[in-house]
C-alpha positions in Angstrom: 145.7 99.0 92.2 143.9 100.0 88.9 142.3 102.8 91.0 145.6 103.9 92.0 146.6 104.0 88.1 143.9 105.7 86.9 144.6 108.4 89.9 147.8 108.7 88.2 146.7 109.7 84.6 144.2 112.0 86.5 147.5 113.9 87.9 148.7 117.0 85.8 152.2 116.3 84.1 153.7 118.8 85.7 153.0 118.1 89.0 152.8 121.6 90.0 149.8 121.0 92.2 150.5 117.5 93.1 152.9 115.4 93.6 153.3 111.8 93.5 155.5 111.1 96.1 153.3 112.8 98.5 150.0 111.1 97.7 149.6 107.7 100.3 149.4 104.9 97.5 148.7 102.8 100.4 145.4 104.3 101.9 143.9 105.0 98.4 144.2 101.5 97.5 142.5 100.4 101.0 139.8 103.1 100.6 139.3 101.5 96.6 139.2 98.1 98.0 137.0 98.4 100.8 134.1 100.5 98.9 134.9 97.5 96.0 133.6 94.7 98.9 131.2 97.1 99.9 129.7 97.2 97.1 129.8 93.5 95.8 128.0 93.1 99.2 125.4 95.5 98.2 125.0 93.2 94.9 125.2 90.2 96.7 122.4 91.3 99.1 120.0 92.3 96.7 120.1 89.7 94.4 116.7 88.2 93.4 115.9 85.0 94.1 113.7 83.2 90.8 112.5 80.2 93.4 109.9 79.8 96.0 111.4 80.3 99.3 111.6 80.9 102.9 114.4 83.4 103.6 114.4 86.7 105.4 114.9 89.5 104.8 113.1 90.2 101.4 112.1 93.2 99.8 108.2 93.5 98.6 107.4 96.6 95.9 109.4 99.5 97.9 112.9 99.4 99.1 111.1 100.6 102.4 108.9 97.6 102.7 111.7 95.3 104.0 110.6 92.1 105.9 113.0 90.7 108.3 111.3 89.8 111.1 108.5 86.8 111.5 106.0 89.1 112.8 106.5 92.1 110.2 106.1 88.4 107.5 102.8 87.7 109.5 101.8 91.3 108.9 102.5 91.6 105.5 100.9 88.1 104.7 97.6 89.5 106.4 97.7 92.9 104.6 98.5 90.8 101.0 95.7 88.8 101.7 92.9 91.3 102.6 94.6 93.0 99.1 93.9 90.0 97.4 90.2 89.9 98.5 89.7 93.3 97.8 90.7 93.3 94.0 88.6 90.2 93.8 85.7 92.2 95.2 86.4 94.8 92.5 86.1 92.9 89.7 83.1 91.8 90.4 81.8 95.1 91.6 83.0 96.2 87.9 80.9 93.3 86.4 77.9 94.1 88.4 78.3 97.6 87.5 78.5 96.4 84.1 75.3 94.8 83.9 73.7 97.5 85.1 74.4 99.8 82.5 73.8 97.8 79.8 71.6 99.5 77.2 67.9 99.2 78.1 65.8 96.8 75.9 62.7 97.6 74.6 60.8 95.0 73.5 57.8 95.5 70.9 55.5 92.8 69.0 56.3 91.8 65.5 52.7 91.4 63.1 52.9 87.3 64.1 52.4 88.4 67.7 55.7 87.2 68.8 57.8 89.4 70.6 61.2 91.3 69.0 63.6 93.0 71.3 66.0 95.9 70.4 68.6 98.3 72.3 68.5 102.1 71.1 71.7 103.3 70.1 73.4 106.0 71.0 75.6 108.1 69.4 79.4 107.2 70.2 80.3 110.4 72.2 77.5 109.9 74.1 78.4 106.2 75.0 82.0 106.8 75.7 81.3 110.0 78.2 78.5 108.7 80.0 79.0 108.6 83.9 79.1 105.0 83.7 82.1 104.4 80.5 84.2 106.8 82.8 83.7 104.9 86.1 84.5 101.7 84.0 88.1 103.2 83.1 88.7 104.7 86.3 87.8 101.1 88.0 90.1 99.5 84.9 92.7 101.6 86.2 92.5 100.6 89.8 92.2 97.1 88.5 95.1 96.6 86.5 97.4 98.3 89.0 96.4 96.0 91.8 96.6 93.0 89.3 100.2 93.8 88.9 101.2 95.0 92.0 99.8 91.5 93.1 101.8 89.6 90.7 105.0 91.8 91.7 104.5 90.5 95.2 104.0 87.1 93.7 107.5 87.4 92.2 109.3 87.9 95.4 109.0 84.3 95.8 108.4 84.3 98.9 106.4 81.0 99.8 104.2 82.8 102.8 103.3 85.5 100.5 102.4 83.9 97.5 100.1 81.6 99.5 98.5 84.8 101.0 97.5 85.5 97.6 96.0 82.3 96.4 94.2 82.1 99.7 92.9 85.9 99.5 92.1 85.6 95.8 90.0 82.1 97.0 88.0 83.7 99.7 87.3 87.1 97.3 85.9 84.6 94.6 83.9 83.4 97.5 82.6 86.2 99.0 81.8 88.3 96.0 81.5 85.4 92.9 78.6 83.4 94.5 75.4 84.9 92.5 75.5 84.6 88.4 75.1 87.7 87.6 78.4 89.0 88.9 80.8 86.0 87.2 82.2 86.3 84.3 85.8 87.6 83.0 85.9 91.3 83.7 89.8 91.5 82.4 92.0 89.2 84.4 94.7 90.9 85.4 98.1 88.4 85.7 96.2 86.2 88.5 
């Protein structure tokens, strides 16, 4: 009814071009009421839930990615959990990278005999646009995207997703953490 009102006070006071006995007071309010359910069922629909559960359909990142069915859940489980092996296989290919272009040490006798090592510096333009700083931000870039995007899916909630991601972030430390040289924190990213 109030969008029936406020109809009214749209109307000019003349009602030279309308008027308000010909308008059907009926159908408006019908119309106003039915995209007013519409609507709270579009809320109701989309409402996150903030628990660990089971329910179909959910929503994961897009409004396109919309599971509903068990195989398109088995699907996305899979593809989450080859994404969670992946990003752990980038931060370690980050920290081997990293190792490797650490500054050379030269290493030189002292007049004891004992040996003395030292790094040459370089100049700070020349360390932050070297080929290797810039492939460290690009990979940073890559890395902190996929370390959100991964919690995102996280926050859906949904139990078969979020175990996806434990599991795939297990067998990526596995697969890519098992020599020394490559562990070590390399900027956790929310996981």
């Amino acid at each position: 009814m109030d969008v029936v009102n406020s109809m009214h006070g749209m109307m000019p006071e003349d009602n030279s071009t309308m008027a308000a006995s010909t308008m059907n007071h009926d159908a408006m309010n019908h119309d106003a009421m039915n995209h007013a359910n519409h609507m709270n069922g579009m809320m109701m629909a989309h409402t996150m839930k903030m628990y660990f559960n089971f329910d179909l359909p959910v929503h994961v990142l897009f409004f396109e990615w919309l599971i509903v069915t068990q195989g398109q859940l088995a699907g996305s489980c899979v593809g989450v959990f080859v994404f969670s092996i992946l990003y752990e296989g980038l931060k370690s290919l980050r920290k081997y990278l990293q190792t490797k272009a650490a500054p050379k040490r030269y290493y030189q006798r002292n007049e004891k005999g004992s040996e003395i090592s030292f790094a040459r510096n370089k100049g700070i333009l020349s360390s932050m646009f070297n080929c290797w700083h810039l492939l460290q931000s690009l990979l940073q870039l890559v890395q902190t995207t996929a370390g959100l995007l991964l919690m995102l899916i996280f926050m859906t909630f949904n139990v078969w997703l979020a175990v996806s991601i434990s599991l795939g972030s297990a067998v990526g430390y596995f697969l890519f953490s098992w020599c020394p040289s490559c562990q070590g924190d390399i900027g956790e990213h929310c996981n």
